[in-house]
C-alpha positions as CSV (number, residue, x, y, z in Angstrom):
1,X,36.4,-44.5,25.5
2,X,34.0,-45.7,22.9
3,X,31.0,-44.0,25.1
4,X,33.0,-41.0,24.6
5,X,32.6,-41.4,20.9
6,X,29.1,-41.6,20.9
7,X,28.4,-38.1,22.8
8,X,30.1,-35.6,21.5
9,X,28.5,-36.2,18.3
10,X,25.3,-36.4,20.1
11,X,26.3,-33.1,21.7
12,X,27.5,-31.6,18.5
13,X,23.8,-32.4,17.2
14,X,22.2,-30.5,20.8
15,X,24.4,-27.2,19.9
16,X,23.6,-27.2,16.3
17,X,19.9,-27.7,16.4
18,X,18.9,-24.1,17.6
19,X,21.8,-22.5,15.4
20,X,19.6,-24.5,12.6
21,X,16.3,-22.9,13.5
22,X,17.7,-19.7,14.0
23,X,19.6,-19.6,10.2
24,X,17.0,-21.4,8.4
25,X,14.6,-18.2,7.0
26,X,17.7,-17.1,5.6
27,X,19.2,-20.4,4.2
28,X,15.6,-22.1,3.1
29,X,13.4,-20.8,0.5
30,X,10.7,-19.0,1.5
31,X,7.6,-21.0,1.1
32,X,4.7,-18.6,-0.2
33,X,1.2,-19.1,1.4
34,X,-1.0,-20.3,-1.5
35,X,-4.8,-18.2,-1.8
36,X,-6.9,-21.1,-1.1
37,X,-10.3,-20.8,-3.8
38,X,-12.5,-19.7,-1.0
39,X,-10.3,-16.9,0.1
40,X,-10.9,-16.3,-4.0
41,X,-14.3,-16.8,-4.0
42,X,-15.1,-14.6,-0.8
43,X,-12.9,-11.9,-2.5
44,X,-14.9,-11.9,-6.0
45,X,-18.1,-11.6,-4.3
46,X,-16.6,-8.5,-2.4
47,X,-15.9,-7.3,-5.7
48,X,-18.8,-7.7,-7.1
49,X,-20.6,-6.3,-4.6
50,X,-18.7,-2.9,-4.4
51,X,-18.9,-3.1,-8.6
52,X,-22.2,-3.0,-8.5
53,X,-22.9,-0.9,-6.2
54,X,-21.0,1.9,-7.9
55,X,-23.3,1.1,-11.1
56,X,-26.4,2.0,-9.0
57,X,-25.3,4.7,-7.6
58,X,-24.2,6.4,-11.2
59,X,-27.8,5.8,-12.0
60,X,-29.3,7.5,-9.4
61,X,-30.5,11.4,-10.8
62,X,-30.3,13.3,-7.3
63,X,-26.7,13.0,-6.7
64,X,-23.6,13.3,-8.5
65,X,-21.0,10.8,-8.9
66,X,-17.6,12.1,-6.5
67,X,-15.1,10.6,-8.8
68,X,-12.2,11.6,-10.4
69,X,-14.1,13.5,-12.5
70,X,-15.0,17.0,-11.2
71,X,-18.1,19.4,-12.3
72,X,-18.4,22.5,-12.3
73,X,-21.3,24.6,-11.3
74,X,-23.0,22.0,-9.5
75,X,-24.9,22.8,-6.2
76,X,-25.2,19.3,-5.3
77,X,-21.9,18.0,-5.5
78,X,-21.4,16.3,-1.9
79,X,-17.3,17.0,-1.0
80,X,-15.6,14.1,-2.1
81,X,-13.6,11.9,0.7
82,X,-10.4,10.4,0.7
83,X,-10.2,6.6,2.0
84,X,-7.5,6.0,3.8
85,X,-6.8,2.2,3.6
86,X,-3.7,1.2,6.1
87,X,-1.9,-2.2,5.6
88,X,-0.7,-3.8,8.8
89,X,0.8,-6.8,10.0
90,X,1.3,-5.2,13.7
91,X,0.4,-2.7,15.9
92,X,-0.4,1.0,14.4
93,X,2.7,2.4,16.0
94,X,2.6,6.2,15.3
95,X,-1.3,6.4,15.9
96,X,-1.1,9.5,17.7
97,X,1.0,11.2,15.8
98,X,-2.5,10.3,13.1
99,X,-4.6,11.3,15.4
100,X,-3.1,14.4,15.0
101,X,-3.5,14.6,11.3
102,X,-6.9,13.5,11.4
103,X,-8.5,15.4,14.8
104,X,-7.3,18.8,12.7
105,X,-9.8,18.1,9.8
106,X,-13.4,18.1,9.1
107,X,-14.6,14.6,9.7
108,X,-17.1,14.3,6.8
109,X,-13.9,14.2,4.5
110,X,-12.4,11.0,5.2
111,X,-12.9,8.0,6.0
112,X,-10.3,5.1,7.5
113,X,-10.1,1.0,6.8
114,X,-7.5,-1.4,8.8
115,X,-6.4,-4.5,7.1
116,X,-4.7,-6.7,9.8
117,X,-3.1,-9.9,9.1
118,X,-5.3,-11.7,11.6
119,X,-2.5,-13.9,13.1
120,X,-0.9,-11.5,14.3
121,X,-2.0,-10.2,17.8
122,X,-2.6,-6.6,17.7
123,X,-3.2,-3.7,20.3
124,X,-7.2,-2.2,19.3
125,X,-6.7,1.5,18.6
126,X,-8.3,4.2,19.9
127,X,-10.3,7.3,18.5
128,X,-10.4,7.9,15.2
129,X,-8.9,4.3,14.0
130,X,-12.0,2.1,16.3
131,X,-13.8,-0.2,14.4
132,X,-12.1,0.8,11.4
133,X,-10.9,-3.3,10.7
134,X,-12.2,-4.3,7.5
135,X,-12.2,-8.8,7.1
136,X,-9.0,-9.7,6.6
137,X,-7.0,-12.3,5.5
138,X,-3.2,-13.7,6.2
139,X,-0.4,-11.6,4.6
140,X,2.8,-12.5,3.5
141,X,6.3,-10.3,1.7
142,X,7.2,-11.5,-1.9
143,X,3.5,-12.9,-2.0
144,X,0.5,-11.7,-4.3
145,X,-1.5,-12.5,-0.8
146,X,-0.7,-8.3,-0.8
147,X,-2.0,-7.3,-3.8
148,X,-5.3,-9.6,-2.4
149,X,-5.5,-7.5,0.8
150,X,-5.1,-4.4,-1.1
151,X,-7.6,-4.9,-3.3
152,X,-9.9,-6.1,-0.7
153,X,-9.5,-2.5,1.2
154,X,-10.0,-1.0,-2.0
155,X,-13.3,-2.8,-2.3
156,X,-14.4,-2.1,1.2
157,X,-14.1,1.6,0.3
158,X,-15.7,1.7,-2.3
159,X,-18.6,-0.3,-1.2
160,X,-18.3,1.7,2.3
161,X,-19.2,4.9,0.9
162,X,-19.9,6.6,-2.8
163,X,-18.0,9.7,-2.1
164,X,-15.0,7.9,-1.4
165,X,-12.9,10.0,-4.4
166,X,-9.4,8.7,-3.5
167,X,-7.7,5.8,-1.8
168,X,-4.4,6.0,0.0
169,X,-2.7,3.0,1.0
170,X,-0.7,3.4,3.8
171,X,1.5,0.7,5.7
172,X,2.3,1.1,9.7
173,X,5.7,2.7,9.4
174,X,4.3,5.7,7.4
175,X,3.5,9.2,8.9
176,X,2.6,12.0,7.2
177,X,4.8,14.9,6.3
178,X,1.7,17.6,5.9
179,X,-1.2,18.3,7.5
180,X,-5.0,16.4,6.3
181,X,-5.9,20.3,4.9
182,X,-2.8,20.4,2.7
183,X,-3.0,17.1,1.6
184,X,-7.0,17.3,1.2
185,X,-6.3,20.5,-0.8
186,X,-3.7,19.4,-3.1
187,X,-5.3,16.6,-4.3
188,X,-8.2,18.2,-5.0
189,X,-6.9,21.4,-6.7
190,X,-8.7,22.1,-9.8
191,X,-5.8,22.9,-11.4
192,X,-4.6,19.5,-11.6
193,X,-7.8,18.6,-14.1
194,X,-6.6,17.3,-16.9
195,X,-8.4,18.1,-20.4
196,X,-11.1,15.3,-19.5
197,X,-11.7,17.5,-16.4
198,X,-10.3,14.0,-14.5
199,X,-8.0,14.2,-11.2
200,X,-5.0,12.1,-12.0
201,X,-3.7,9.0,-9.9
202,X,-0.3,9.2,-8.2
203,X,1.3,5.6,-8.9
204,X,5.2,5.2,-9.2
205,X,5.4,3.6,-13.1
206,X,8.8,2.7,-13.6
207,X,9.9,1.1,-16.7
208,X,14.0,1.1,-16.0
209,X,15.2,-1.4,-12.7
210,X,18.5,-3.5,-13.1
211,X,16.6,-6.4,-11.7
212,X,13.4,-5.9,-13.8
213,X,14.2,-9.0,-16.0
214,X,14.5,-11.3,-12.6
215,X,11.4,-9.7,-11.3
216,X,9.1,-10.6,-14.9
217,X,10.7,-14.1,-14.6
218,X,10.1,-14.7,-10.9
219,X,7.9,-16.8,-11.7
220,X,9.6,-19.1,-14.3
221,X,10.2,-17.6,-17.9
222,X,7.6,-16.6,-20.2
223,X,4.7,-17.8,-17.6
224,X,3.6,-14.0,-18.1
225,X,2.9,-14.0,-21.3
226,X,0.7,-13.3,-23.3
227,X,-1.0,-11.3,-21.3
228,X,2.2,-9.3,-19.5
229,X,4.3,-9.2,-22.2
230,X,8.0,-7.9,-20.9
231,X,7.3,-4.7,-23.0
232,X,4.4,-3.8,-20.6
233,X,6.0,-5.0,-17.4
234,X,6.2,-2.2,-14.8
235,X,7.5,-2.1,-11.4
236,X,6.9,1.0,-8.5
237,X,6.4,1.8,-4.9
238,X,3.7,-0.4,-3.4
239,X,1.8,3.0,-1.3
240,X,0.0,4.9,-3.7
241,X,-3.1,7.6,-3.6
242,X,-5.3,6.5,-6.8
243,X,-8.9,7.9,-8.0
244,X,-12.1,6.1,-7.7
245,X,-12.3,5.1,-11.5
246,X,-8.7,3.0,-11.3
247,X,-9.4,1.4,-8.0
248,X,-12.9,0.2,-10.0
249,X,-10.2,-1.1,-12.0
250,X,-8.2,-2.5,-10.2
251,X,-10.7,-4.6,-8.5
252,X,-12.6,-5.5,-11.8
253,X,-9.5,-6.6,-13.3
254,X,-9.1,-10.8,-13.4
255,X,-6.8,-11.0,-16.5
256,X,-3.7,-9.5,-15.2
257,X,-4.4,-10.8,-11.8
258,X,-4.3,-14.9,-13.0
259,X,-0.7,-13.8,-14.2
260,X,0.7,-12.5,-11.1
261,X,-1.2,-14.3,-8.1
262,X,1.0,-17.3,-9.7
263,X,3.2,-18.5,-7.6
264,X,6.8,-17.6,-7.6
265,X,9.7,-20.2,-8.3
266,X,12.4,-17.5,-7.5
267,X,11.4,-15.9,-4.1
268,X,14.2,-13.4,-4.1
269,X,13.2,-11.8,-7.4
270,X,9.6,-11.8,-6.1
271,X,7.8,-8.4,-4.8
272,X,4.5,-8.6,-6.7
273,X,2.5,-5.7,-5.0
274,X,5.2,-3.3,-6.8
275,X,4.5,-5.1,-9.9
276,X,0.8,-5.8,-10.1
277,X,-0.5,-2.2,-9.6
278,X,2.2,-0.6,-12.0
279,X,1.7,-2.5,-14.7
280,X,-2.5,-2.9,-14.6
281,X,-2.8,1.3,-14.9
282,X,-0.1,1.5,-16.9
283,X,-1.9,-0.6,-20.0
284,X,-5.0,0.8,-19.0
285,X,-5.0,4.4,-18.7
286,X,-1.2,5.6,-18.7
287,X,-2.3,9.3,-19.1
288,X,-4.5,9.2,-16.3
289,X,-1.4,8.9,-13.7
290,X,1.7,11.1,-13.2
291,X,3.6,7.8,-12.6
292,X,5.3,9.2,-9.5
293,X,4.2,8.3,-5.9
294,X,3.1,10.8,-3.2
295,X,5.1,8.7,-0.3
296,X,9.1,9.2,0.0
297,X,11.0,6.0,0.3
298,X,15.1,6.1,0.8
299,X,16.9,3.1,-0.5
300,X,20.5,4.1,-0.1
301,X,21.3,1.8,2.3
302,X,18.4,-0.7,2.0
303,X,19.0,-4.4,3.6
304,X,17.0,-7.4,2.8
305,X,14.7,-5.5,0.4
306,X,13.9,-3.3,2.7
307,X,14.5,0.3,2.8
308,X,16.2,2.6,5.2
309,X,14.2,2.3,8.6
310,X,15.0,6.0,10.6
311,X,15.6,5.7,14.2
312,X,15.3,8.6,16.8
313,X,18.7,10.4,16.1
314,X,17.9,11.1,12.8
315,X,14.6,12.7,13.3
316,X,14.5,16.3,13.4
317,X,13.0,19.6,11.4
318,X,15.7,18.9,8.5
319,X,14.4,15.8,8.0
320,X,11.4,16.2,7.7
321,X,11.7,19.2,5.2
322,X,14.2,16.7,3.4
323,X,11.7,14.5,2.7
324,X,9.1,16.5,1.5
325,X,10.8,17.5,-1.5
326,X,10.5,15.5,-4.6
327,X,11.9,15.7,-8.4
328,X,8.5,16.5,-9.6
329,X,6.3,19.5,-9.2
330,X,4.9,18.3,-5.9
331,X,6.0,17.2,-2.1
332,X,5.8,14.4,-0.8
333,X,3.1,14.0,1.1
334,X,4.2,10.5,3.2
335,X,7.3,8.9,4.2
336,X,8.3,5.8,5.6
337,X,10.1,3.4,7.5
338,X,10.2,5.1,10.9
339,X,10.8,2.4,13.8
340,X,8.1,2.5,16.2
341,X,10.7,4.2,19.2
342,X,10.9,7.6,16.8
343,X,7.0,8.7,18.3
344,X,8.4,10.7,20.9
345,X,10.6,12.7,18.6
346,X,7.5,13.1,16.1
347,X,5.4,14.0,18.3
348,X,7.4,16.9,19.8
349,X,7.9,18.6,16.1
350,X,4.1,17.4,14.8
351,X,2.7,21.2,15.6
352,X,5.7,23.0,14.8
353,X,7.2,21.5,11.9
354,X,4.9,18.7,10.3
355,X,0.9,20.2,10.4
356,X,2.4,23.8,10.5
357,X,1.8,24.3,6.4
Protein backbone atom coordinates (compact mmCIF):
# COMPACT_ATOMS: atom_id res chain seq x y z
CA UNK A 1 0.00 0.00 0.00
CA UNK A 2 2.62 2.53 1.08
CA UNK A 3 4.27 2.21 -2.70
CA UNK A 4 0.87 3.32 -3.65
CA UNK A 5 1.32 6.43 -1.70
CA UNK A 6 4.38 7.36 -3.10
CA UNK A 7 3.09 7.36 -6.99
CA UNK A 8 0.31 9.00 -7.33
CA UNK A 9 1.86 12.00 -6.05
CA UNK A 10 4.69 11.36 -8.24
CA UNK A 11 2.10 11.02 -11.08
CA UNK A 12 0.26 14.00 -9.99
CA UNK A 13 3.70 15.98 -10.45
CA UNK A 14 4.17 14.09 -14.36
CA UNK A 15 0.40 15.57 -15.32
CA UNK A 16 1.05 18.90 -13.86
CA UNK A 17 4.39 19.76 -15.25
CA UNK A 18 3.32 20.46 -18.94
CA UNK A 19 -0.09 22.09 -17.63
CA UNK A 20 2.72 24.37 -15.78
CA UNK A 21 4.69 25.23 -18.99
CA UNK A 22 1.73 25.70 -20.90
CA UNK A 23 0.00 28.48 -18.21
CA UNK A 24 3.08 30.00 -17.12
CA UNK A 25 3.32 33.30 -19.87
CA UNK A 26 0.06 34.01 -18.55
CA UNK A 27 0.58 33.47 -14.75
CA UNK A 28 4.50 34.76 -14.55
CA UNK A 29 5.49 38.21 -15.23
CA UNK A 30 6.88 38.87 -18.29
CA UNK A 31 10.54 39.37 -18.05
CA UNK A 32 11.59 42.29 -20.44
CA UNK A 33 14.82 41.78 -22.46
CA UNK A 34 17.24 44.36 -21.13
CA UNK A 35 19.27 46.74 -24.30
CA UNK A 36 22.64 45.52 -23.51
CA UNK A 37 25.20 49.01 -23.87
CA UNK A 38 26.58 47.66 -27.11
CA UNK A 39 23.27 47.18 -28.71
CA UNK A 40 23.29 51.17 -27.31
CA UNK A 41 26.35 51.99 -28.55
CA UNK A 42 25.95 50.39 -32.09
CA UNK A 43 22.59 52.27 -32.25
CA UNK A 44 24.13 55.91 -31.34
CA UNK A 45 26.74 55.52 -33.89
CA UNK A 46 23.87 54.73 -36.52
CA UNK A 47 22.47 57.81 -35.41
CA UNK A 48 25.14 59.76 -35.66
CA UNK A 49 25.96 58.71 -38.75
CA UNK A 50 22.50 59.35 -40.50
CA UNK A 51 22.65 62.98 -38.37
CA UNK A 52 25.31 63.86 -39.98
CA UNK A 53 24.89 62.95 -42.99
CA UNK A 54 21.67 65.00 -43.29
CA UNK A 55 23.99 68.12 -42.14
CA UNK A 56 26.13 67.58 -45.30
CA UNK A 57 23.78 67.17 -47.47
CA UNK A 58 21.81 70.65 -46.34
CA UNK A 59 25.05 72.22 -47.19
CA UNK A 60 25.47 71.11 -50.44
CA UNK A 61 24.40 74.24 -53.14
CA UNK A 62 23.29 71.93 -56.22
CA UNK A 63 20.42 70.24 -54.62
CA UNK A 64 17.62 70.96 -52.52
CA UNK A 65 16.80 69.49 -49.33
CA UNK A 66 13.31 66.94 -50.00
CA UNK A 67 12.00 67.61 -46.53
CA UNK A 68 8.95 68.49 -45.09
CA UNK A 69 9.38 71.60 -46.35
CA UNK A 70 8.32 72.24 -49.97
CA UNK A 71 9.60 75.08 -52.55
CA UNK A 72 8.13 76.43 -54.93
CA UNK A 73 9.42 77.35 -58.34
CA UNK A 74 12.30 75.18 -58.11
CA UNK A 75 13.57 73.21 -61.29
CA UNK A 76 15.79 71.13 -59.29
CA UNK A 77 13.77 69.76 -56.73
CA UNK A 78 14.36 65.83 -57.02
CA UNK A 79 10.58 64.09 -56.21
CA UNK A 80 10.74 63.36 -52.71
CA UNK A 81 10.33 59.45 -51.61
CA UNK A 82 8.51 57.88 -49.06
CA UNK A 83 10.41 55.15 -46.78
CA UNK A 84 8.50 52.54 -46.06
CA UNK A 85 9.97 50.98 -42.87
CA UNK A 86 8.00 47.45 -42.01
CA UNK A 87 8.36 45.95 -38.45
CA UNK A 88 8.35 42.20 -38.30
CA UNK A 89 8.76 39.44 -35.99
CA UNK A 90 7.57 36.80 -38.87
CA UNK A 91 7.02 36.22 -42.21
CA UNK A 92 5.63 39.20 -44.50
CA UNK A 93 2.42 37.49 -44.93
CA UNK A 94 0.33 39.67 -47.43
CA UNK A 95 3.48 40.40 -49.66
CA UNK A 96 1.77 40.03 -52.72
CA UNK A 97 -1.06 41.78 -52.02
CA UNK A 98 2.29 44.80 -51.65
CA UNK A 99 3.59 43.84 -54.53
CA UNK A 100 0.60 45.03 -55.87
CA UNK A 101 0.73 48.40 -54.28
CA UNK A 102 4.19 48.93 -55.13
CA UNK A 103 4.61 47.21 -58.93
CA UNK A 104 1.68 50.03 -59.87
CA UNK A 105 4.09 52.98 -59.04
CA UNK A 106 7.03 54.72 -60.26
CA UNK A 107 9.97 53.14 -58.60
CA UNK A 108 12.16 56.23 -58.02
CA UNK A 109 9.45 57.19 -55.42
CA UNK A 110 9.93 54.82 -52.66
CA UNK A 111 12.05 53.10 -51.12
CA UNK A 112 11.45 49.78 -48.57
CA UNK A 113 13.49 48.71 -45.08
CA UNK A 114 12.74 45.22 -43.24
CA UNK A 115 13.39 45.12 -39.52
CA UNK A 116 13.26 41.32 -38.52
CA UNK A 117 13.68 40.14 -35.11
CA UNK A 118 16.60 37.89 -36.05
CA UNK A 119 15.47 34.88 -33.89
CA UNK A 120 12.86 34.42 -35.54
CA UNK A 121 13.26 32.22 -38.76
CA UNK A 122 11.78 33.99 -41.61
CA UNK A 123 10.78 33.07 -45.34
CA UNK A 124 13.31 35.72 -47.73
CA UNK A 125 10.81 37.70 -49.89
CA UNK A 126 10.72 38.19 -53.21
CA UNK A 127 10.65 41.23 -55.67
CA UNK A 128 10.32 44.42 -54.56
CA UNK A 129 10.96 43.52 -50.64
CA UNK A 130 14.79 41.51 -51.60
CA UNK A 131 17.59 42.74 -49.78
CA UNK A 132 15.46 45.22 -48.21
CA UNK A 133 16.70 43.78 -44.31
CA UNK A 134 18.20 46.51 -42.51
CA UNK A 135 20.63 45.13 -39.05
CA UNK A 136 18.44 44.18 -36.67
CA UNK A 137 18.14 43.40 -33.26
CA UNK A 138 15.79 41.16 -30.90
CA UNK A 139 12.22 42.56 -30.28
CA UNK A 140 9.96 42.14 -27.71
CA UNK A 141 5.85 43.52 -26.78
CA UNK A 142 5.62 45.92 -23.63
CA UNK A 143 9.45 46.55 -24.24
CA UNK A 144 11.18 49.93 -25.35
CA UNK A 145 13.42 47.16 -27.46
CA UNK A 146 10.43 48.62 -30.18
CA UNK A 147 10.92 51.98 -29.95
CA UNK A 148 14.94 50.85 -30.54
CA UNK A 149 14.11 49.05 -33.71
CA UNK A 150 12.07 51.84 -34.89
CA UNK A 151 14.34 54.19 -34.52
CA UNK A 152 16.99 52.23 -36.01
CA UNK A 153 14.76 51.91 -39.45
CA UNK A 154 14.25 55.38 -39.12
CA UNK A 155 17.97 55.94 -39.12
CA UNK A 156 18.66 53.56 -41.95
CA UNK A 157 16.33 55.73 -44.12
CA UNK A 158 17.56 58.53 -43.52
CA UNK A 159 21.12 57.66 -44.01
CA UNK A 160 19.89 55.40 -47.12
CA UNK A 161 18.80 58.07 -49.15
CA UNK A 162 18.35 62.17 -48.83
CA UNK A 163 15.11 62.24 -50.58
CA UNK A 164 13.59 60.04 -48.29
CA UNK A 165 10.58 62.89 -47.30
CA UNK A 166 8.43 60.53 -45.21
CA UNK A 167 8.59 57.37 -43.14
CA UNK A 168 5.79 54.87 -42.77
CA UNK A 169 6.00 52.28 -40.27
CA UNK A 170 4.24 49.45 -41.08
CA UNK A 171 3.97 46.03 -39.09
CA UNK A 172 3.17 42.50 -40.96
CA UNK A 173 -0.58 42.38 -40.48
CA UNK A 174 -1.04 45.77 -42.32
CA UNK A 175 -2.22 46.20 -45.95
CA UNK A 176 -3.06 48.98 -47.55
CA UNK A 177 -6.49 50.32 -48.21
CA UNK A 178 -5.46 52.73 -51.41
CA UNK A 179 -3.37 52.47 -54.11
CA UNK A 180 0.79 53.90 -53.80
CA UNK A 181 -0.58 56.93 -56.41
CA UNK A 182 -3.29 57.90 -53.90
CA UNK A 183 -1.36 57.64 -50.98
CA UNK A 184 1.81 59.24 -52.80
CA UNK A 185 -0.52 62.06 -53.77
CA UNK A 186 -2.18 62.82 -50.65
CA UNK A 187 0.62 63.23 -48.71
CA UNK A 188 2.15 65.34 -50.90
CA UNK A 189 -0.73 67.64 -51.72
CA UNK A 190 0.36 71.20 -51.50
CA UNK A 191 -2.62 72.04 -49.94
CA UNK A 192 -1.73 70.48 -46.80
CA UNK A 193 1.35 73.24 -46.40
CA UNK A 194 0.95 74.77 -43.50
CA UNK A 195 1.93 78.62 -43.10
CA UNK A 196 5.65 77.51 -42.75
CA UNK A 197 5.15 75.94 -46.20
CA UNK A 198 5.94 72.46 -43.97
CA UNK A 199 3.94 69.01 -44.69
CA UNK A 200 2.55 67.92 -41.38
CA UNK A 201 3.24 64.45 -39.61
CA UNK A 202 0.36 62.04 -39.11
CA UNK A 203 0.96 60.67 -35.35
CA UNK A 204 -2.06 59.60 -33.10
CA UNK A 205 -1.46 62.23 -29.89
CA UNK A 206 -3.88 61.29 -27.38
CA UNK A 207 -4.05 63.01 -24.21
CA UNK A 208 -7.45 61.20 -22.61
CA UNK A 209 -6.99 56.98 -21.95
CA UNK A 210 -8.60 55.40 -18.68
CA UNK A 211 -5.38 53.62 -18.18
CA UNK A 212 -3.12 56.61 -18.90
CA UNK A 213 -2.14 57.01 -15.16
CA UNK A 214 -1.02 53.04 -15.03
CA UNK A 215 0.75 53.43 -18.28
CA UNK A 216 3.12 56.95 -16.84
CA UNK A 217 3.63 54.77 -13.74
CA UNK A 218 4.57 51.51 -15.47
CA UNK A 219 7.53 51.98 -14.50
CA UNK A 220 7.29 52.72 -10.70
CA UNK A 221 5.86 56.35 -9.74
CA UNK A 222 7.42 59.50 -10.51
CA UNK A 223 10.53 57.66 -12.23
CA UNK A 224 9.45 59.93 -15.29
CA UNK A 225 9.89 62.94 -14.00
CA UNK A 226 11.24 65.58 -14.47
CA UNK A 227 11.66 65.19 -17.74
CA UNK A 228 7.95 63.52 -18.63
CA UNK A 229 6.07 65.26 -16.44
CA UNK A 230 2.31 63.56 -16.31
CA UNK A 231 1.10 66.82 -17.90
CA UNK A 232 3.10 66.02 -21.07
CA UNK A 233 2.50 62.32 -21.10
CA UNK A 234 0.91 61.15 -24.46
CA UNK A 235 -0.14 57.81 -25.64
CA UNK A 236 -1.25 56.81 -29.59
CA UNK A 237 -1.06 54.14 -32.24
CA UNK A 238 2.37 52.76 -32.66
CA UNK A 239 2.23 52.92 -37.01
CA UNK A 240 2.61 56.34 -38.06
CA UNK A 241 3.74 58.29 -41.51
CA UNK A 242 6.13 61.21 -40.06
CA UNK A 243 8.21 63.91 -42.15
CA UNK A 244 11.90 63.86 -42.45
CA UNK A 245 12.52 66.78 -39.86
CA UNK A 246 10.65 64.64 -36.76
CA UNK A 247 12.27 61.45 -37.60
CA UNK A 248 15.72 63.73 -37.31
CA UNK A 249 14.09 64.11 -34.09
CA UNK A 250 13.25 61.38 -33.03
CA UNK A 251 16.56 59.80 -33.54
CA UNK A 252 18.56 62.80 -32.07
CA UNK A 253 16.55 62.76 -29.12
CA UNK A 254 18.42 61.02 -25.82
CA UNK A 255 16.51 62.93 -23.00
CA UNK A 256 13.20 61.48 -23.42
CA UNK A 257 14.59 58.25 -24.50
CA UNK A 258 16.73 57.57 -20.79
CA UNK A 259 13.04 57.89 -19.34
CA UNK A 260 11.21 55.36 -21.28
CA UNK A 261 13.92 52.64 -22.25
CA UNK A 262 13.64 52.13 -18.32
CA UNK A 263 12.51 49.17 -17.48
CA UNK A 264 9.04 48.45 -16.44
CA UNK A 265 8.03 47.13 -12.94
CA UNK A 266 4.29 46.70 -14.03
CA UNK A 267 4.34 44.73 -17.42
CA UNK A 268 0.65 44.92 -17.98
CA UNK A 269 0.56 48.73 -17.93
CA UNK A 270 3.54 48.67 -20.26
CA UNK A 271 3.33 49.49 -24.20
CA UNK A 272 6.13 52.01 -24.58
CA UNK A 273 6.26 52.35 -28.55
CA UNK A 274 2.64 54.07 -28.08
CA UNK A 275 4.09 56.29 -25.53
CA UNK A 276 7.60 57.20 -26.65
CA UNK A 277 6.70 58.70 -30.10
CA UNK A 278 3.44 60.54 -28.82
CA UNK A 279 4.86 62.31 -26.30
CA UNK A 280 8.53 63.30 -27.95
CA UNK A 281 6.49 65.32 -31.02
CA UNK A 282 4.07 66.34 -28.94
CA UNK A 283 6.59 68.71 -26.65
CA UNK A 284 8.58 69.32 -29.59
CA UNK A 285 6.57 70.56 -32.40
CA UNK A 286 2.69 69.87 -31.57
CA UNK A 287 1.64 72.13 -34.53
CA UNK A 288 3.60 70.28 -36.88
CA UNK A 289 1.26 66.95 -36.58
CA UNK A 290 -2.48 66.53 -37.03
CA UNK A 291 -2.28 64.11 -34.01
CA UNK A 292 -4.41 61.44 -35.81
CA UNK A 293 -2.88 58.32 -37.53
CA UNK A 294 -3.24 57.37 -41.18
CA UNK A 295 -3.59 53.39 -40.24
CA UNK A 296 -7.24 52.18 -38.94
CA UNK A 297 -7.10 49.99 -35.90
CA UNK A 298 -10.57 48.33 -34.28
CA UNK A 299 -10.47 47.75 -30.61
CA UNK A 300 -13.98 46.72 -29.89
CA UNK A 301 -13.36 43.46 -29.11
CA UNK A 302 -9.57 43.61 -28.38
CA UNK A 303 -8.00 40.52 -26.32
CA UNK A 304 -4.72 40.60 -24.51
CA UNK A 305 -3.92 44.11 -25.84
CA UNK A 306 -4.35 43.31 -28.90
CA UNK A 307 -6.82 44.51 -31.37
CA UNK A 308 -9.45 42.83 -33.47
CA UNK A 309 -7.49 40.39 -35.81
CA UNK A 310 -10.13 39.96 -39.24
CA UNK A 311 -10.28 36.58 -40.54
CA UNK A 312 -11.57 35.59 -44.11
CA UNK A 313 -15.37 35.92 -43.53
CA UNK A 314 -15.25 39.20 -42.76
CA UNK A 315 -13.31 40.44 -45.63
CA UNK A 316 -15.21 41.89 -48.37
CA UNK A 317 -15.82 45.37 -50.48
CA UNK A 318 -17.81 46.81 -47.29
CA UNK A 319 -14.97 46.33 -45.38
CA UNK A 320 -12.76 47.63 -46.87
CA UNK A 321 -14.69 50.91 -47.65
CA UNK A 322 -15.53 50.73 -43.81
CA UNK A 323 -12.26 51.20 -42.99
CA UNK A 324 -11.20 53.88 -45.01
CA UNK A 325 -13.26 56.33 -43.43
CA UNK A 326 -11.99 58.27 -40.58
CA UNK A 327 -13.45 61.18 -38.18
CA UNK A 328 -11.03 63.53 -39.68
CA UNK A 329 -10.83 65.10 -43.13
CA UNK A 330 -8.88 62.24 -44.53
CA UNK A 331 -9.12 58.19 -45.13
CA UNK A 332 -7.35 55.90 -43.82
CA UNK A 333 -4.75 54.92 -45.74
CA UNK A 334 -3.76 51.45 -43.72
CA UNK A 335 -5.41 48.92 -41.64
CA UNK A 336 -4.54 46.21 -39.59
CA UNK A 337 -4.64 43.04 -38.00
CA UNK A 338 -5.60 40.79 -40.91
CA UNK A 339 -4.49 36.98 -40.09
CA UNK A 340 -2.23 35.72 -42.65
CA UNK A 341 -5.18 33.06 -44.23
CA UNK A 342 -7.28 36.48 -45.36
CA UNK A 343 -4.56 36.81 -48.72
CA UNK A 344 -6.82 34.99 -50.88
CA UNK A 345 -9.82 37.10 -50.18
CA UNK A 346 -7.48 40.28 -50.62
CA UNK A 347 -6.20 39.43 -53.36
CA UNK A 348 -9.38 38.69 -55.36
CA UNK A 349 -10.85 42.44 -54.45
CA UNK A 350 -7.03 44.20 -54.68
CA UNK A 351 -7.87 45.52 -58.48
CA UNK A 352 -11.40 46.03 -58.02
CA UNK A 353 -11.99 47.42 -54.77
CA UNK A 354 -8.53 48.41 -53.00
CA UNK A 355 -6.07 50.14 -55.93
CA UNK A 356 -9.26 51.03 -57.92
CA UNK A 357 -9.19 54.97 -56.52
Amino acid sequence: MFKYYILIPSLTLLISIPIIFYLAPSILPQRQIPISLPDELDDLSLFHKAIAADATFLKKPSRKHPSNKFRLGSTTVRRPKIAFLFLTNSDLHFEPLWHKFFNASDPHLYNIYIHADPTVKITPPMGVFADRFIHAKRTQRSSPTLISATRRLLAHALLDDPDNAYFALISQHCIPLHSFNYFYNFLLDTQKLSRKMEFPSYIEILTESPSLLDRYNARGENVMEPEVSFDKFRVGSQFFVITRKHSLMVIKDSKLWRKFKKPCVKIQSCYPEEHYFPTLLSMEDPNGCTRHTLTRVNWTDSVGGHPHTYQPPEVSPELIYKLRESNSTYSYMFARKFSPDSLKSLMEMADSVIFKD
